[in-house]
RODO-2510 file (C-alpha; in nm, 4 decimals, decimal comma):
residues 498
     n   res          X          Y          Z
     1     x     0,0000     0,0000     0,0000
     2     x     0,2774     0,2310     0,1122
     3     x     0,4447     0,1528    -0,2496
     4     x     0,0973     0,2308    -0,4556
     5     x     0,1055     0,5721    -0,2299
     6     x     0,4632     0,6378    -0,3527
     7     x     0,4282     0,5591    -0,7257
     8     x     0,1036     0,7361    -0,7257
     9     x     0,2842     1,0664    -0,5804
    10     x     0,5631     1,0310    -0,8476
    11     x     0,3059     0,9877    -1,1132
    12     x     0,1222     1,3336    -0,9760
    13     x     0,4893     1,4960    -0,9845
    14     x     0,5647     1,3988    -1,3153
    15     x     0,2810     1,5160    -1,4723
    16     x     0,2934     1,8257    -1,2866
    17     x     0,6202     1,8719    -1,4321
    18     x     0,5110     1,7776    -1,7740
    19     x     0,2394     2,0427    -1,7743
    20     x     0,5118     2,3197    -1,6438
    21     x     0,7288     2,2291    -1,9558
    22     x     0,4161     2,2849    -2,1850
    23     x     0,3371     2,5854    -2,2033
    24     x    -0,0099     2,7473    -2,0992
    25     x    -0,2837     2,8002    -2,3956
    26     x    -0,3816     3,1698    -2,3371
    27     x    -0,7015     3,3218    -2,3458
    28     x    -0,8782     3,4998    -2,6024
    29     x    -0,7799     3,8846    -2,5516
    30     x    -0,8885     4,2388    -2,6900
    31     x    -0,7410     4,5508    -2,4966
    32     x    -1,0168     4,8146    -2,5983
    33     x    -0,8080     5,0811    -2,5440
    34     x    -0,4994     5,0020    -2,7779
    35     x    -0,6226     5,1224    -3,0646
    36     x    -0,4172     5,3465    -3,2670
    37     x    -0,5011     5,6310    -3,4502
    38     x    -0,4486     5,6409    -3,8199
    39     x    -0,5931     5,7769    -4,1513
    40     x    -0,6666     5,6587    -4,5313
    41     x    -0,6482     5,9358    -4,8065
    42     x    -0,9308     5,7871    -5,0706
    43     x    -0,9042     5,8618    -5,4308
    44     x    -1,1099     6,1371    -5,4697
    45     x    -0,8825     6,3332    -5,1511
    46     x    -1,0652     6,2799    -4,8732
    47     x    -0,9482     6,1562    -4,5204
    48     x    -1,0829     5,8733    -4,3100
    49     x    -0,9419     5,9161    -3,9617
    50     x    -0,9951     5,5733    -3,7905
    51     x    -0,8313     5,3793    -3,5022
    52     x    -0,6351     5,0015    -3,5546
    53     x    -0,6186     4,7253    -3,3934
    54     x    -0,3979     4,4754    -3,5117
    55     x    -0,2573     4,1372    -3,4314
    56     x    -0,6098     4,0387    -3,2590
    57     x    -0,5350     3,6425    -3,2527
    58     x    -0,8430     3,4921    -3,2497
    59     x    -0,7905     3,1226    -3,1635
    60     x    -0,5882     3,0144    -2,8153
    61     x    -0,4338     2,6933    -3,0091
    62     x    -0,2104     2,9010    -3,2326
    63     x    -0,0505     2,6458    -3,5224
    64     x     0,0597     2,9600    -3,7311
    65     x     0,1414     3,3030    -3,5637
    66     x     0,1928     3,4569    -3,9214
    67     x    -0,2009     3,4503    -3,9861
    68     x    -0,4127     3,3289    -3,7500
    69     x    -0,4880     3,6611    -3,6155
    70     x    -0,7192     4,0121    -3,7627
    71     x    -0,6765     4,3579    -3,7605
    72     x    -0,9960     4,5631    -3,6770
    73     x    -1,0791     4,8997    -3,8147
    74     x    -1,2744     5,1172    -3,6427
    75     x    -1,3743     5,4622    -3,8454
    76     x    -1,4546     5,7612    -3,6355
    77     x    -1,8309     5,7812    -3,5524
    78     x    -1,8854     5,4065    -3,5443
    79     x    -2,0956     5,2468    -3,2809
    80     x    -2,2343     4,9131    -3,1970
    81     x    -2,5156     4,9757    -3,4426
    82     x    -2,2207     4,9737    -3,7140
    83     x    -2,2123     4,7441    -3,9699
    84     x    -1,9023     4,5233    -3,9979
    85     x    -1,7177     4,4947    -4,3362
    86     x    -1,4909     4,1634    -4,3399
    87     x    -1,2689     4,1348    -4,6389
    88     x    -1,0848     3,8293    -4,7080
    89     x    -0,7453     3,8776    -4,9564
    90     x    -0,7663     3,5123    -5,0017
    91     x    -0,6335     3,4464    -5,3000
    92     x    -0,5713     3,0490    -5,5425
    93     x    -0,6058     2,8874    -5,1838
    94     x    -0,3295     3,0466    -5,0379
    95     x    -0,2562     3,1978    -4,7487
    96     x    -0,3263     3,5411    -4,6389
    97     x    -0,1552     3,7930    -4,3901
    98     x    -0,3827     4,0036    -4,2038
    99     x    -0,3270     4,3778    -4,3636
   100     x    -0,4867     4,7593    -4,3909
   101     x    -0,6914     4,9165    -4,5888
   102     x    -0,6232     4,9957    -4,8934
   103     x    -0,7955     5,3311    -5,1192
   104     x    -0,8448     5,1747    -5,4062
   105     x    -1,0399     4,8596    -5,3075
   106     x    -1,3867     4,7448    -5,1089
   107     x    -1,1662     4,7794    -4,7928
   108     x    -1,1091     5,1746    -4,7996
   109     x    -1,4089     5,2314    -4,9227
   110     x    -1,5771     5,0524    -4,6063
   111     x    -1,3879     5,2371    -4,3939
   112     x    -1,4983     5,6015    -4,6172
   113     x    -1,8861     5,4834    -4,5528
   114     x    -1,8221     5,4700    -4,2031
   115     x    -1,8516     5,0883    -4,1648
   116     x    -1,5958     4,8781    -3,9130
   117     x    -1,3372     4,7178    -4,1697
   118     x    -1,2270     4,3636    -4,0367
   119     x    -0,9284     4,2216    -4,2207
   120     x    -0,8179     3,8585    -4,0946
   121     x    -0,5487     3,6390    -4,1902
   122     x    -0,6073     3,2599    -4,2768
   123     x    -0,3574     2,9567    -4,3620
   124     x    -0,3806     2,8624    -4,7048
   125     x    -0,2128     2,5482    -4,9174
   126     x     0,1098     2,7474    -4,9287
   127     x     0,1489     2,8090    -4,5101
   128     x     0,3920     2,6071    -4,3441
   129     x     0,5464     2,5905    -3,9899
   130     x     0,8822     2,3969    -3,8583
   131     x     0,9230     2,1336    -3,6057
   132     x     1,1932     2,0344    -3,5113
   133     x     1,3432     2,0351    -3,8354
   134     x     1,0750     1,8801    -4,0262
   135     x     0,8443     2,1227    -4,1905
   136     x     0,4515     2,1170    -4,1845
   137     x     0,1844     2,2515    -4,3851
   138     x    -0,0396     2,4422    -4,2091
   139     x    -0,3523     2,5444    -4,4123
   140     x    -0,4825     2,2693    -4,6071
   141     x    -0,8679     2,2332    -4,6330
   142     x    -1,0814     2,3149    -4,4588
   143     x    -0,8438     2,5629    -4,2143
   144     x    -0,9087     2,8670    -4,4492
   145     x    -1,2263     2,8344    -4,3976
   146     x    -1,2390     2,7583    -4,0306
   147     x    -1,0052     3,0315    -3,9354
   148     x    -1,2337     3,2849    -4,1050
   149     x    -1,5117     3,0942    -3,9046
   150     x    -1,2330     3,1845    -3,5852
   151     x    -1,2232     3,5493    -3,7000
   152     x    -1,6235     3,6040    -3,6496
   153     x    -1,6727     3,3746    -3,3012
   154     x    -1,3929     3,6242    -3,1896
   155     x    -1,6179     3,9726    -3,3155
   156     x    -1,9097     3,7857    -3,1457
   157     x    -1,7058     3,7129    -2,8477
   158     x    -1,6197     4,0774    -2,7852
   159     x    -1,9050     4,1882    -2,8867
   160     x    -1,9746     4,4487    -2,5820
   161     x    -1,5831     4,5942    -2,6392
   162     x    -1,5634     4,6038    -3,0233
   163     x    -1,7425     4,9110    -3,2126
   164     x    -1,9686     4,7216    -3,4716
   165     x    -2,2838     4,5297    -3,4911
   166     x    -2,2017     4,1808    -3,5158
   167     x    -2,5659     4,1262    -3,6651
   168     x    -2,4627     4,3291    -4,0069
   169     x    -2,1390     4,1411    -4,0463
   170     x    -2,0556     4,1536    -4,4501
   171     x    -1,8318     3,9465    -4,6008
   172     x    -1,6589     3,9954    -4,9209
   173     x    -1,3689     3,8138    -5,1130
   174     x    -1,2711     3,7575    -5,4801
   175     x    -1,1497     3,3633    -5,6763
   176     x    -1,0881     3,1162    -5,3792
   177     x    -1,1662     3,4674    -5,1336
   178     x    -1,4530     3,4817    -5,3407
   179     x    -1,5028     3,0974    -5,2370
   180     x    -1,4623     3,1795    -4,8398
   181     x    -1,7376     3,4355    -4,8912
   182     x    -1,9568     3,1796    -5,0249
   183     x    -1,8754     2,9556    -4,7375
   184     x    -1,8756     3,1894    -4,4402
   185     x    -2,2421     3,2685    -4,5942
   186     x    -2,3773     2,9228    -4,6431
   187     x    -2,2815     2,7378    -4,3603
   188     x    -2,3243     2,9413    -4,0844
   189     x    -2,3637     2,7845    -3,7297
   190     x    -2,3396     2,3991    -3,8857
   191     x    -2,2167     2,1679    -3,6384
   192     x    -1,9935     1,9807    -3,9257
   193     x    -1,6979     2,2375    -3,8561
   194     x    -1,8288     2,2711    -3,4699
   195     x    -1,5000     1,9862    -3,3260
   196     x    -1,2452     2,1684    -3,5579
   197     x    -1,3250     2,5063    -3,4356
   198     x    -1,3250     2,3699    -3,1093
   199     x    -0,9838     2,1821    -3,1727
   200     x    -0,8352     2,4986    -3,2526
   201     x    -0,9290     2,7089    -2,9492
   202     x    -1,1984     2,9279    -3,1179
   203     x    -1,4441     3,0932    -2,8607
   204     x    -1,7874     2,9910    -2,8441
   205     x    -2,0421     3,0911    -3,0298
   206     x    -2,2083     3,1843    -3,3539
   207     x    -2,0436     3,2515    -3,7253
   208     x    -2,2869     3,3016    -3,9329
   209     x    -2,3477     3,6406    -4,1393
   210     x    -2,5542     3,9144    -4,2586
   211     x    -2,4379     3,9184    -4,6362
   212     x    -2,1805     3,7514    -4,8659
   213     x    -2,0042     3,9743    -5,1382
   214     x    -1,8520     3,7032    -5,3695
   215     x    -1,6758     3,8046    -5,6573
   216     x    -1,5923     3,5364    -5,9471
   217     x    -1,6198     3,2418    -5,6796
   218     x    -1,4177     2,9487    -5,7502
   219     x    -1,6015     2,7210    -5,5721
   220     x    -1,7660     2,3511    -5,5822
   221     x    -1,5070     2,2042    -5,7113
   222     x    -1,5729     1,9067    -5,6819
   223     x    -1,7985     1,9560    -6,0299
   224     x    -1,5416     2,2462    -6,1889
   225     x    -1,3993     2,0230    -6,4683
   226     x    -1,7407     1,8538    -6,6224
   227     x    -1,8736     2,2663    -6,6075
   228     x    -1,5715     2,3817    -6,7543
   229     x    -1,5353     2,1126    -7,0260
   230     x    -1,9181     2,1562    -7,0774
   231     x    -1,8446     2,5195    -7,1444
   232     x    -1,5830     2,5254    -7,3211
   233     x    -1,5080     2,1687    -7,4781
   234     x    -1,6258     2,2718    -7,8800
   235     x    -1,4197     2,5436    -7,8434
   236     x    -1,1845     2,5670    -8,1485
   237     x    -0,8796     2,5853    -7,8988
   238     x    -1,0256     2,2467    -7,6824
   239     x    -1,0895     2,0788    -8,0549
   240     x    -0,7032     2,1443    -8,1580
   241     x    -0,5837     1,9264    -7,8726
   242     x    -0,4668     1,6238    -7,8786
   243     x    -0,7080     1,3011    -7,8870
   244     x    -0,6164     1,1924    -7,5381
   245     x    -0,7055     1,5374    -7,4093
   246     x    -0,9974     1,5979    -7,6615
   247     x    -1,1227     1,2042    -7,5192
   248     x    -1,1338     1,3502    -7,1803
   249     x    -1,2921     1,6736    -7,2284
   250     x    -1,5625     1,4657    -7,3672
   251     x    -1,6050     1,2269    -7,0978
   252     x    -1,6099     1,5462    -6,8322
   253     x    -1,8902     1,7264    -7,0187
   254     x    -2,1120     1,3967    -7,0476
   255     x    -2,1211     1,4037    -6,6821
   256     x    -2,2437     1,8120    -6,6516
   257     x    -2,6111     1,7081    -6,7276
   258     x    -2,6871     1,4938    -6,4881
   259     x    -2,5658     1,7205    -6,2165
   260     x    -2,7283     1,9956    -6,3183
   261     x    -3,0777     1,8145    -6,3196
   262     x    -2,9923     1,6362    -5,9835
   263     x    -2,9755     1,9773    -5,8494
   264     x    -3,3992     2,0663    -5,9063
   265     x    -3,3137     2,4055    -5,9687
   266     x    -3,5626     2,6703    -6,0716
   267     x    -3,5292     3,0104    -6,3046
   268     x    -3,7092     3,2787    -6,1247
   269     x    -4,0269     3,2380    -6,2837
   270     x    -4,0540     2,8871    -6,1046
   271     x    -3,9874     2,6943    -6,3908
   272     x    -3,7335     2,3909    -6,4533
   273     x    -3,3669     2,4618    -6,4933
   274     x    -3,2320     2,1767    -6,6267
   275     x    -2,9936     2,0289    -6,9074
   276     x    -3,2319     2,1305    -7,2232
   277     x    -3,2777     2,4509    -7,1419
   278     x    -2,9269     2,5476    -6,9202
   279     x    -2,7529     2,7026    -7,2508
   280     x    -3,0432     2,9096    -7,2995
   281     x    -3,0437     3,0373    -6,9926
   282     x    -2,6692     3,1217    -7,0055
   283     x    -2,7437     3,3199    -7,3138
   284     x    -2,9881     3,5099    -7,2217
   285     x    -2,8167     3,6450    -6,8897
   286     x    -2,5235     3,7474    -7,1268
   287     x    -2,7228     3,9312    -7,3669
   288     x    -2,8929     4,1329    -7,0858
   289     x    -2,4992     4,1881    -6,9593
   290     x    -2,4321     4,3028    -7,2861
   291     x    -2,7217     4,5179    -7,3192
   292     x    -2,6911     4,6807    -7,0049
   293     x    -2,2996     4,7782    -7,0831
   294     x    -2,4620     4,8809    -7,4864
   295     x    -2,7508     5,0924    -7,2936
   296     x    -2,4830     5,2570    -7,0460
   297     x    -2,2411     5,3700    -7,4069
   298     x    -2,0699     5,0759    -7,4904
   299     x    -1,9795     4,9550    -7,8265
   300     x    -2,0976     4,5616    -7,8826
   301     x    -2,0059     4,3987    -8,1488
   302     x    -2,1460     4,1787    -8,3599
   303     x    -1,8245     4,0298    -8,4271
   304     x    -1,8662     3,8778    -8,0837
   305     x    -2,1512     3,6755    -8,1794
   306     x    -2,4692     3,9248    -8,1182
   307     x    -2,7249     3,9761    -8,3198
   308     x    -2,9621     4,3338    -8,3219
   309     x    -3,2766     4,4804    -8,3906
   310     x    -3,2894     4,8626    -8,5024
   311     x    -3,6082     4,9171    -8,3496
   312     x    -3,6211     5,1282    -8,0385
   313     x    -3,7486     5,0504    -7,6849
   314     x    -4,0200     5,2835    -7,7450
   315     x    -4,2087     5,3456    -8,0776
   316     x    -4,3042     5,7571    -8,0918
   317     x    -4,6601     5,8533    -8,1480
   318     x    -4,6936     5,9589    -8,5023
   319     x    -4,9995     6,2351    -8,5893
   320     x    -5,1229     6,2131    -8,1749
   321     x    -5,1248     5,8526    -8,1749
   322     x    -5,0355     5,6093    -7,8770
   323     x    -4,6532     5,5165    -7,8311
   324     x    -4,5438     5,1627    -7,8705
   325     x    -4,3531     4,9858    -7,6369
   326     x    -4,1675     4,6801    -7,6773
   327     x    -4,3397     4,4089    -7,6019
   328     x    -4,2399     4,1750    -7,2714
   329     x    -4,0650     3,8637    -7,3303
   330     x    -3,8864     3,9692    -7,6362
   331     x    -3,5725     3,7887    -7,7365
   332     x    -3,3117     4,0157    -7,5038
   333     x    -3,5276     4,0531    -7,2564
   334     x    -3,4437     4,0748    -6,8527
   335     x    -3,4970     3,7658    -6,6707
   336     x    -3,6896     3,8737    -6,3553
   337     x    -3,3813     3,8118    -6,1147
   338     x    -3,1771     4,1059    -6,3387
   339     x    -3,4668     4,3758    -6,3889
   340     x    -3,5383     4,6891    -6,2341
   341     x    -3,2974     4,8509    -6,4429
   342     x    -3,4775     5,1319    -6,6180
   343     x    -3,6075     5,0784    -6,9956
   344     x    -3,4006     4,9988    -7,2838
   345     x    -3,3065     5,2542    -7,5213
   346     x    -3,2315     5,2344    -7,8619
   347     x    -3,1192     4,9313    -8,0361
   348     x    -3,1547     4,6546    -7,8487
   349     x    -2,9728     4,3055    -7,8823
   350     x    -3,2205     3,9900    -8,0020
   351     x    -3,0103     3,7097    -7,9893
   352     x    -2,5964     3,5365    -7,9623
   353     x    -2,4573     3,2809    -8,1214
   354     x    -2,2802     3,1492    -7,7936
   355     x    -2,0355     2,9265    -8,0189
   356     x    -1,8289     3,2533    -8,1773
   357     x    -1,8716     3,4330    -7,8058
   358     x    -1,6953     3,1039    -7,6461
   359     x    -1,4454     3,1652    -7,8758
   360     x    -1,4280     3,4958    -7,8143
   361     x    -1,3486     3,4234    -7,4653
   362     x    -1,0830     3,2089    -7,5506
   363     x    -0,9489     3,4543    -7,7794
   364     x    -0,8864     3,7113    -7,4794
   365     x    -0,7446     3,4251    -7,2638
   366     x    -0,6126     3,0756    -7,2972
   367     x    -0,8253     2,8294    -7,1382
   368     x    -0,6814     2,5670    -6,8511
   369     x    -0,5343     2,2644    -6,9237
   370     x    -0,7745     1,9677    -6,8919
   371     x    -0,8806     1,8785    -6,6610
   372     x    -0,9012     2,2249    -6,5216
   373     x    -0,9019     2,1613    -6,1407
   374     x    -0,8480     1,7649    -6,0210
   375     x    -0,5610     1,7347    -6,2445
   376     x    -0,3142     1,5395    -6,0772
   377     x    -0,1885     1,2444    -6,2946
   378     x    -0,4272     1,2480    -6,5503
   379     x    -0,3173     1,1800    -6,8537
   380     x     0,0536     1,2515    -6,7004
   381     x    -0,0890     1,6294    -6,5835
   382     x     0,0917     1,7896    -6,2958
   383     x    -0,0945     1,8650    -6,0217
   384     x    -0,3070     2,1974    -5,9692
   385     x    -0,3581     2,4372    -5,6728
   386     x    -0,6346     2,2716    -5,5783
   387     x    -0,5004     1,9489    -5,6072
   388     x    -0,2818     2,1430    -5,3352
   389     x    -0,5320     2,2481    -5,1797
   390     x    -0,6910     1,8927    -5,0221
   391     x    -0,3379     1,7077    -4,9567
   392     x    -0,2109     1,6528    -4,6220
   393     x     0,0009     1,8281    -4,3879
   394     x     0,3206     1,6603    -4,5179
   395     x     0,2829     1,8973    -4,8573
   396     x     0,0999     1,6278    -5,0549
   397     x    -0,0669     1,6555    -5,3838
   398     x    -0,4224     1,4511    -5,4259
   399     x    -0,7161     1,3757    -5,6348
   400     x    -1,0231     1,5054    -5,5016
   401     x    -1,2754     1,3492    -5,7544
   402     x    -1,3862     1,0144    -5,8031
   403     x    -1,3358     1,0700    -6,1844
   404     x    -0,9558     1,1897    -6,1648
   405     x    -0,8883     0,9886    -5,8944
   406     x    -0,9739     0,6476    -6,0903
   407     x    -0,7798     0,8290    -6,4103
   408     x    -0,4746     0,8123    -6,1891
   409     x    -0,4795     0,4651    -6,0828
   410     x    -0,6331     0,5040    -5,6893
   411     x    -0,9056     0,6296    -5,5256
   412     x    -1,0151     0,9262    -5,2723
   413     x    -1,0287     0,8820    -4,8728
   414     x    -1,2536     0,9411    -4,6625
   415     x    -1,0802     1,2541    -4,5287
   416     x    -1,0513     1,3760    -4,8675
   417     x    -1,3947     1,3360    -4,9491
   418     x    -1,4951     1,5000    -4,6218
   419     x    -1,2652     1,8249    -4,6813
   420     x    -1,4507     1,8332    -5,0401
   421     x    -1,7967     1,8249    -4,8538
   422     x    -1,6548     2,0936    -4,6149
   423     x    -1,5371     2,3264    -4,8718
   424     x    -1,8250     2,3095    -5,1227
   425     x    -2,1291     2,5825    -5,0650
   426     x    -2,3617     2,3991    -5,2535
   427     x    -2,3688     2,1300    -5,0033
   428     x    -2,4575     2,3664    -4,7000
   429     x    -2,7445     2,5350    -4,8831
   430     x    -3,1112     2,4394    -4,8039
   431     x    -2,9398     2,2022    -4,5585
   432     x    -3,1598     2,2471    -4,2429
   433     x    -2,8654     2,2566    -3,9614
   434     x    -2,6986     2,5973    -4,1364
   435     x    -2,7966     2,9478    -4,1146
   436     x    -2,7272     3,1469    -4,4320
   437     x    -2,7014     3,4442    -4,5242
   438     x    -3,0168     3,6502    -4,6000
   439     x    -2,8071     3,8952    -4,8463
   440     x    -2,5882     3,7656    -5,1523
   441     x    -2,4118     3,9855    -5,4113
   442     x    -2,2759     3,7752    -5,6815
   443     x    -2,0583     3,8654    -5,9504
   444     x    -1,8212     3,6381    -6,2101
   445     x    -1,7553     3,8485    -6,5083
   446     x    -1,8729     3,7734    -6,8856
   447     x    -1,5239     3,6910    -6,9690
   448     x    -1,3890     3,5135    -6,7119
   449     x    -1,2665     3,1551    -6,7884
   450     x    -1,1012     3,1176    -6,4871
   451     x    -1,4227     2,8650    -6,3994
   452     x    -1,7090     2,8528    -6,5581
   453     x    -1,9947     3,0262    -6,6164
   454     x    -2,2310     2,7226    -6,4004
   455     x    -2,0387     2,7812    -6,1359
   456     x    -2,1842     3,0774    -5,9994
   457     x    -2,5271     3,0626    -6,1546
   458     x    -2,5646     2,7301    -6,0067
   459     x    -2,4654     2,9170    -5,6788
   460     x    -2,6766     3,2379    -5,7285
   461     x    -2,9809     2,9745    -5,8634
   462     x    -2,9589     2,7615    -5,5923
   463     x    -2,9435     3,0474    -5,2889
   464     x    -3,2244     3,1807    -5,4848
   465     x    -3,4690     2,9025    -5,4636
   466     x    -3,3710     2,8870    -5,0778
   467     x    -3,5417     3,1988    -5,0620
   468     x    -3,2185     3,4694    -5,0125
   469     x    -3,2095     3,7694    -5,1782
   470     x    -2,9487     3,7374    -5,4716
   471     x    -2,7880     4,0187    -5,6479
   472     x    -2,7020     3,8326    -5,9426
   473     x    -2,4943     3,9256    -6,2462
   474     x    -2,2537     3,7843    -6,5373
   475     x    -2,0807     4,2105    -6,5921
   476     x    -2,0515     4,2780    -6,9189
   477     x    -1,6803     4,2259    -7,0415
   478     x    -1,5352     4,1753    -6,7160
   479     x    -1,2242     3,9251    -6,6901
   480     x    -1,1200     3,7347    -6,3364
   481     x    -1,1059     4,0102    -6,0875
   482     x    -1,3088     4,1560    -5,8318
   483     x    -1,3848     4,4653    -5,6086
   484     x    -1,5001     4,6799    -5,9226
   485     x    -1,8564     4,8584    -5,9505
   486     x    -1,7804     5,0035    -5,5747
   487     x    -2,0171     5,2633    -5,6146
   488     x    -2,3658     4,9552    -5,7513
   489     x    -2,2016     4,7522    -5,4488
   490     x    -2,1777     4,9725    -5,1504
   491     x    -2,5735     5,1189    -5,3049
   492     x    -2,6585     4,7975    -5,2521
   493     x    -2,4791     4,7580    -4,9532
   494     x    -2,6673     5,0624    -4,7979
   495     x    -2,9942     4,9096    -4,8742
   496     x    -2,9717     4,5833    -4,7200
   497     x    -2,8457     4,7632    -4,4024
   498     x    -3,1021     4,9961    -4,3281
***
């Protein structure tokens, strides 16, 4: 007994011991009264005094000091009942340092409208720490994702110290930060991420948001290729390859259908959206992009594939006669999720030959190599960034399709396919455990081939028949890039604050 007593006590002391050597996880912090007082000069001359405060480290299990902490804007004036602007500078899955504002971009011009500006690092594919002298990545999916998730718990969790109201928290990002936008919208509060957040020391609490600014979203990925192939694949530059690659843009593009009609979408007049009327629909949103741009002064040409009429929106009454106008449901005209924006005026575009405005596209641009996304070993492709993006913490490359991964020769894991699940917005939406996002403001510009054009109509379709409002558009002549149209975005903006 006297010997149990003994070994017991050395046990105690050598724990004891082994808990002084670790050392102590600390406790979420914010010092209300180190903010420092700065100021932004904005374009057009003006100055936005407003005070930082920077390095807020919003987990207590740190992995990566470099980013997993925010810097939090507050603009003189601001109260609680301030709305919170969070931009993300995620960027191809990477990772991103928490930074300032910046004039030219959404993030000054938060701060000019009065608005709190949040800015928060995240680990991305690229982020790596050392132990020892082995070296670790730090950021592969889902931790983007769930450190932005971190960044909001921690506004929520200083709620009572932080100007801002943690109700009107924004979001906005552009590619992959266009991606986290769509994600911190769509699957707010789900329990799916709840052990990971917990894992990493993130407070308590809720993360999900007012509105999601998402600007050319590279997202659900996990159907990227069969959209992009289905897109692009008669394409005069995808029929020049060779027959290997020309085989599998084929085989992608067979599969595009049937995802799209699994899906049940529905156009805004309630009707089917499915695969015999999906290019149709596609057309017609990019003739009422190009019309828009032709109504506002720009030159469209026909070159591009468009076809006119010379007849004008509205017919003058000849001798005191009643004025025609055109009639609704004319080839050109709005669908009902992009009207409202005045009446058309003189000659108005009737139809597009989508063939010679692919090509046109592709003419601006070179398209990706095929596939466009899961590329690793397939048909002896290197691997991609999001191939990257879904390895393991030992800097692995993987397959995160069934398709590519049975192209290669092996198959996906479990983990894999649950980082897949965890990283697609499509997934989360209409799902009954997630709170989304009553506000979207979508935007992947009409010549973007960075993914396709299903990508984010599937996305703005699908948040649309979950009964969101969805500012939806394809801008006219726009290539991958984001933050533009500052002045229709923070209008909006304004609105869906009040």
């Amino acid at each position: 007994m006297k010997w149990l007593f003994i070994a017991s006590i050395g046990m105690l002391l050598a724990l004891n011991a082994s808990a002084a050597r670790k050392p102590r996880t600390p406790a979420l912090q914010f010092n209300p009264n180190s903010g420092v007082k700065a100021s932004l000069t904005m374009p057009d001359g003006r100055v936005v005094n407003y005070a930082a405060y920077t390095r807020l480290y919003f987990v207590t299990n740190i992995e990566d000091s470099t980013y997993q902490y925010m810097n939090v804007f507050v603009p003189e004036g601001a109260t609680q009942q301030t709305p919170i602007f969070l931009r993300t500078y995620v960027g191809g899955y990477m990772a991103s340092q928490a930074g300032g504002p910046q004039a030219e971009d959404a993030s000054g011009r938060a701060l000019a409208e009065g608005y709190v500006l949040v800015i928060p690092g995240s680990r991305g594919r690229s982020s790596t720490v050392k132990r020892g002298k082995e070296t670790f990545y730090t950021g592969r999916a889902p931790k983007a994702l769930l450190d932005l998730k971190a960044a909001i718990r921690y506004l929520r969790h200083f709620d009572r110290l932080i100007p801002g109201n943690t109700e009107k928290i924004i979001t906005d990002g552009t590619s992959a930060g266009g991606a986290m936008s769509s994600l911190l919208g769509a699957t707010g509060n789900n329990p799916a991420y709840e052990p990971l957040l917990k894992a990493m020391g993130a407070a308590d609490g809720r993360d999900d948001v007012f509105a999601s600014v998402c600007y050319c979203p590279i997202t659900d990925l996990d159907h990227a290729d069969m959209a992009y192939e289905w897109l692009y694949g008669n394409t005069d530059s995808r029929k020049s390859l060779p027959e290997s690659k020309r085989a599998l843009t084929k085989e992608l593009a067979a599969q595009f259908p049937a995802y799209i009609n699994s899906l049940g979408l529905k156009k805004p007049d309630g009707t089917p959206l499915n695969a015999d009327n999906y290019s149709e629909y596609i057309k017609q949103i990019i003739i009422c992009s190009a019309q828009e741009a032709k109504d506002a002064g720009a030159d469209i040409a026909d070159s591009l594939g468009f076809t006119f009429s010379a007849e004008a929106a509205f017919q003058a009454p000849i001798n005191g006669g009643v004025g025609l106008t055109r009639q609704e449901g004319r080839a050109g005209e709005n669908p009902p999720m992009m009207r409202g924006r005045g009446e058309r005026v003189g000659e108005y575009i009737t139809g597009l030959d989508m063939d010679r405005y692919l090509n046109y596209i592709v003419s601006t641009q070179p398209l990706k190599d095929v596939p466009a996304f899961d590329s690793y070993n397939v048909d002896g492709a290197p691997a991609s960034g999001e191939n990257g993006e879904f390895g393991n913490e030992r800097g692995s490359d993987v397959n995160f399709t069934a398709w590519a991964a049975a192209k290669a020769g092996g198959a996906l894991s479990e983990e894999v396919r649950e980082n897949v699940r965890l990283l697609n917005p499509m997934r989360f939406i209409g799902e009954g455990m997630t709170s989304i996002a009553p506000h979207w403001y979508i935007r992947h510009g009409a010549r973007d081939r960075d993914t396709a054009f299903p990508i984010a109509i599937n996305l703005a379709t699908k948040l649309e028949n979950a009964g969101v409002e969805v500012n939806f558009k394809l801008p006219w002549n726009r290539p991958h890039s984001g933050d533009y149209a500052l002045n229709e975005l923070f209008s909006w903006i304004a609105e869906i604050v009040k």
